[in-house]
Structures are given as structure tokens and as C-alpha cells.
C-alpha positions in Angstrom: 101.8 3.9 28.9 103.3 5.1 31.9 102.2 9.1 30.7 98.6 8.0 29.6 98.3 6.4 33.4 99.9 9.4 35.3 97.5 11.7 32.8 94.4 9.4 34.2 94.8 9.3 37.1 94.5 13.4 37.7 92.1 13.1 35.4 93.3 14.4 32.4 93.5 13.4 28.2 96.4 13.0 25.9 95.6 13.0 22.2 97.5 12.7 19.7 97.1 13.5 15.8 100.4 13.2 13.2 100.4 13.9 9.3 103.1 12.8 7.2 104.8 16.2 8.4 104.0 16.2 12.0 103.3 14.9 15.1 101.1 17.2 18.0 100.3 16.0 21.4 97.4 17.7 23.2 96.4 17.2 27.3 93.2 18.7 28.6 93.3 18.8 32.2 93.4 20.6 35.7 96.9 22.2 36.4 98.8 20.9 39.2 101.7 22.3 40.4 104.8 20.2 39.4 103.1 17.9 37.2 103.1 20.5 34.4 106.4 20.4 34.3 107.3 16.8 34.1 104.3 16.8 31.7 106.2 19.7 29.5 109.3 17.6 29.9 107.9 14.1 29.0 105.9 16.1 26.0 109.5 16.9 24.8 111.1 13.3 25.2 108.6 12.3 23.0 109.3 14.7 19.9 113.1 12.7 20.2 112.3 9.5 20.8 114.8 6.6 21.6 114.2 3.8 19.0 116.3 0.7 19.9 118.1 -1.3 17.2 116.4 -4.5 17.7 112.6 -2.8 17.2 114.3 -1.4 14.0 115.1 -5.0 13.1 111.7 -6.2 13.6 109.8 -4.6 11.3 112.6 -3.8 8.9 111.4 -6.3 6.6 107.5 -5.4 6.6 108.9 -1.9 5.9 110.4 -2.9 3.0 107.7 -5.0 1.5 105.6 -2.2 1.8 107.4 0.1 -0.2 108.3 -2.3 -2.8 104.0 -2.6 -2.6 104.0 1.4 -2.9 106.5 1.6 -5.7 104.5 -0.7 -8.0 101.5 1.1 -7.5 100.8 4.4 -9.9 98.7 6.0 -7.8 101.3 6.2 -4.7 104.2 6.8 -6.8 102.5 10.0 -7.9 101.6 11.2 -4.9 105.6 10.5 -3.3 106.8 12.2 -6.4 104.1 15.4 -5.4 105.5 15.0 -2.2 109.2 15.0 -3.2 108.8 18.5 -4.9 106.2 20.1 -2.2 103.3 19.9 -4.5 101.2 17.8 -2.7 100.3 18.9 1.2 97.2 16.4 1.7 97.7 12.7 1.6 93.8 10.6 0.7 
């Protein structure tokens, strides 16, 4: 929250889009000095980001009701096996 403020604030946007792949952060905004720097560096923090244990914990157990869910379900078990083997680059 703290980046999406400081980006406001000088009046500039972060988007973000992800795929199953990837993750990309954009900012559109006015450069200022030193703040493109911190920006770059923030930008980076995010692509490793620190996941504590106990957030892990939390959902843990949605997570794997889910994918017990997916496994049942023809349709998603056909696209994860595409997936597995590269075959399938665009997820419905």
C-alpha cells in the first residue's frame, strides 16, 4: 500500500497484470529525481517477495481444497496436463 500511496501522491499509476507465467508491474508517471530509483528498487523487492510462515498457514487449507476441486474436474486436469508438457500457453 505504502508504493501505491507514494505513486499517488506524485501523481503517478501502478498496474499490474500476471499470467500463470508471469507477473509485470507498469508506473506511468512524471520522473523525479530519486524517486525513480527507489521506485526501480521497490519494483525489484516485489519480483522476490517475503511470504511469512503464518500467511502460508492461513490459507494452506483453501489451497488444498481447491486443488483437490481442480483434480476432480476433467476439464482442468487437461489443461494442467497441457501445461505440464508446454502445450498449452493460454489458460480460458
Amino acid at each position: 500500500m505504502q508504493l501505491v500511496r507514494d505513486l499517488d501522491v506524485r501523481g503517478s499509476t501502478l498496474e499490474t497484470k500476471h499470467t500463470r507465467e508471469n507477473i509485470v508491474a507498469t508506473t506511468v508517471g512524471i520522473r523525479e529525481g530519486d524517486f525513480v530509483d527507489n521506485l526501480a528498487e521497490t519494483l525489484g523487492a516485489i519480483a522476490q517477495p517475503l511470504i511469512e510462515e503464518y500467511n502460508v498457514d492461513r490459507i494452506r487449507g483453501h489451497i488444498t481444497e481447491e486443488s483437490t476441486k481442480a483434480e476432480q474436474d476433467g476439464f482442468t486436469s487437461l489443461v494442467e496436463a497441457l501445461h505440464r508438457e508446454g502445450l498449452y500457453s493460454h489458460c480460458p
